[in-house]
C-alpha positions in Angstrom: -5.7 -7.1 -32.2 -5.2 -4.0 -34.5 -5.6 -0.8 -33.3 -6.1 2.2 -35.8 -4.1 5.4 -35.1 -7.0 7.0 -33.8 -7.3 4.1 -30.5 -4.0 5.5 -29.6 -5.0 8.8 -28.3 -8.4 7.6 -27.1 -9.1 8.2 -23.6 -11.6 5.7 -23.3 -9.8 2.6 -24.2 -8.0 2.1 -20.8 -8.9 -1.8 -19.9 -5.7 -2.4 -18.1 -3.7 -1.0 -15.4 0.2 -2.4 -15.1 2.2 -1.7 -11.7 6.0 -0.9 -12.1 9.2 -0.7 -10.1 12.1 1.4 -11.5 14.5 -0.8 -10.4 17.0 2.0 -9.3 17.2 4.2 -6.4 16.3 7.4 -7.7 13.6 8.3 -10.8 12.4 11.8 -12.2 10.4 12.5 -14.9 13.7 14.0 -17.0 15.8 10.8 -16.0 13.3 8.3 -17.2 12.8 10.3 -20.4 16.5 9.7 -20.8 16.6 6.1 -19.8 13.6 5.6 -22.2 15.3 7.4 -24.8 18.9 4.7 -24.2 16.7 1.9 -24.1 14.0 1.9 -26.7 15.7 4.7 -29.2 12.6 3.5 -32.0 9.7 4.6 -29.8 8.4 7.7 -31.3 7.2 9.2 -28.3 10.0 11.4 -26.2 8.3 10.7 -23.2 8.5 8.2 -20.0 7.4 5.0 -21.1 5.2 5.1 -18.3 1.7 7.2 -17.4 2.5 7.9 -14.0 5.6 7.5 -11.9 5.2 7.6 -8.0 8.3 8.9 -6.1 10.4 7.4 -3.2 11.9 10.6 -1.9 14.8 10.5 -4.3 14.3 12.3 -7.2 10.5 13.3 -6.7 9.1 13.5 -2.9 7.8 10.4 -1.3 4.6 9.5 -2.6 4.7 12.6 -5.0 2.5 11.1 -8.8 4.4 12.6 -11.5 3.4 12.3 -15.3 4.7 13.8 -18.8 2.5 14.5 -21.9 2.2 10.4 -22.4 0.1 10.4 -19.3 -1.7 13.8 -20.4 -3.0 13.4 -23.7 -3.9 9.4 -23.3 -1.0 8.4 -25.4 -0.1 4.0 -25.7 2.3 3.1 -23.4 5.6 1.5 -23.5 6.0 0.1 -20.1 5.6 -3.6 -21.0 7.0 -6.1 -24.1 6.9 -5.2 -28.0 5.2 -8.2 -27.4 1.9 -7.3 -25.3 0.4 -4.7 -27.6 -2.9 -4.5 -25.9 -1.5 -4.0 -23.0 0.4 -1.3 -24.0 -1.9 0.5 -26.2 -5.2 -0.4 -23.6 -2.8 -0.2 -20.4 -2.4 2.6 -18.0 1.2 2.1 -16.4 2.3 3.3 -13.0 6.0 3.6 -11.9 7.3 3.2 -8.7 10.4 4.8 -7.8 12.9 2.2 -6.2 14.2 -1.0 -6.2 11.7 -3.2 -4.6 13.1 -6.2 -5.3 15.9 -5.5 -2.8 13.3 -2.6 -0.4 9.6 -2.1 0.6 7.5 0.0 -0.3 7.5 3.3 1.3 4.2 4.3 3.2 3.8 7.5 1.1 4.5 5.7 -2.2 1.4 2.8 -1.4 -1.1 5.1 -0.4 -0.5 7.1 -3.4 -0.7 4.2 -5.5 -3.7 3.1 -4.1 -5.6 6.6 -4.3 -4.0 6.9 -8.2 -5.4 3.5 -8.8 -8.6 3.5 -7.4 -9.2 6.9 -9.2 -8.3 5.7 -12.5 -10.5 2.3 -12.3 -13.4 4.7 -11.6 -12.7 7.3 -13.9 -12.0 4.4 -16.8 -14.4 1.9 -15.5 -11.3 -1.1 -15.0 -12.5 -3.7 -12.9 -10.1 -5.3 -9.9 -9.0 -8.1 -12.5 -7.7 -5.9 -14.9 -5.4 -4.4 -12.5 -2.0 -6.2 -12.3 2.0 -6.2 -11.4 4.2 -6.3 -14.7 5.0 -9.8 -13.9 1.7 -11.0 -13.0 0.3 -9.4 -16.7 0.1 -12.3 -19.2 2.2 -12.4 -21.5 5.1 -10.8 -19.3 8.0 -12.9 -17.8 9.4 -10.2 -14.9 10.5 -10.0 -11.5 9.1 -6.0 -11.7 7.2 -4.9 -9.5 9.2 -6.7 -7.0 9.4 -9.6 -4.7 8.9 -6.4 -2.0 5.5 -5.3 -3.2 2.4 -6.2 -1.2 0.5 -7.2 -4.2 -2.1 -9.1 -1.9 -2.5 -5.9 0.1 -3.0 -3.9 -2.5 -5.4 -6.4 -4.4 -7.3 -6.1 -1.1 -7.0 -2.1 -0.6 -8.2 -1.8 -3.9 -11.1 -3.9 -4.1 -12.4 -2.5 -0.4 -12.0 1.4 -1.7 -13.6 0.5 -5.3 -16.5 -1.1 -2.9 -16.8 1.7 -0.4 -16.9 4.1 -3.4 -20.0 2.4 -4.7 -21.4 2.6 -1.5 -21.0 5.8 -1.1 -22.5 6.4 -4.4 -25.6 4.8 -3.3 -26.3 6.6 0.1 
């Protein structure tokens, strides 16, 4: 699928949301930017790969949602393969801080996922099944977000707060 130059600013394109794991202890806006910056020099945006990062305590504060000027002005991502280009340029992607592969979750960090997600699906109008872990995305071969992450508690979160919103809605 070809996008025109115009798509990748759009703010109503997002299809897709994409959950992370940093896969390091510690994450901040400013240290991502410069891990981006080592790992994908070509990408022409100066910014976190991601749209929003979630802290851990180390770095930002425990369940603190962070975001640079990708996140901002609806720029593509960069959060998943040079060879997923929908997903990247139709793809919100959310960052948590931490190694979840090796440690949960915090407590902080899930709620404020599940409040950022459920906010974006509404606001974008992405449905439950559109809503994945890196390595669940087709397309992706990954560990991230984690052996760690409850993906069929958050599945389940999501859903029920999407559904109560709509309820609500209604009465």
């Amino acid at each position: 699928m070809m996008l025109g130059m115009g798509a990748l600013y759009w703010s109503r394109r997002w299809k897709y949301i994409v959950i992370h794991h940093s896969a390091g202890r510690f994450g901040s806006i400013e240290f991502l930017q410069k891990v981006h910056r080592e790992r994908q020099p070509n990408d022409p945006i100066d910014a976190i790969p991601y749209h929003y990062i979630i802290g851990n305590g180390n770095g930002l504060r425990d369940g603190e949602i962070a975001s640079d000027f990708r996140g901002k002005y609806h720029l593509w991502g960069a959060h998943v393969s040079g060879a997923n280009t929908d997903r990247n340029a139709r793809g919100i992607g959310i960052c948590l801080i931490g190694n979840l592969q090796q440690y949960d979750i915090t407590e902080s960090q899930y709620s404020a996922l599940v409040t950022l997600t459920v906010d974006l699906m509404k606001r974008h109008n992405i449905s439950v099944e559109n809503v994945t872990g890196h390595g669940g995305t087709p397309g992706e071969s990954t560990l991230c977000p984690g052996s760690h992450f409850p993906m069929t508690r958050f599945k389940r979160d999501i859903s029920a707060a999407t559904l109560k919103r709509e309820f609500d809605h209604y009465i």
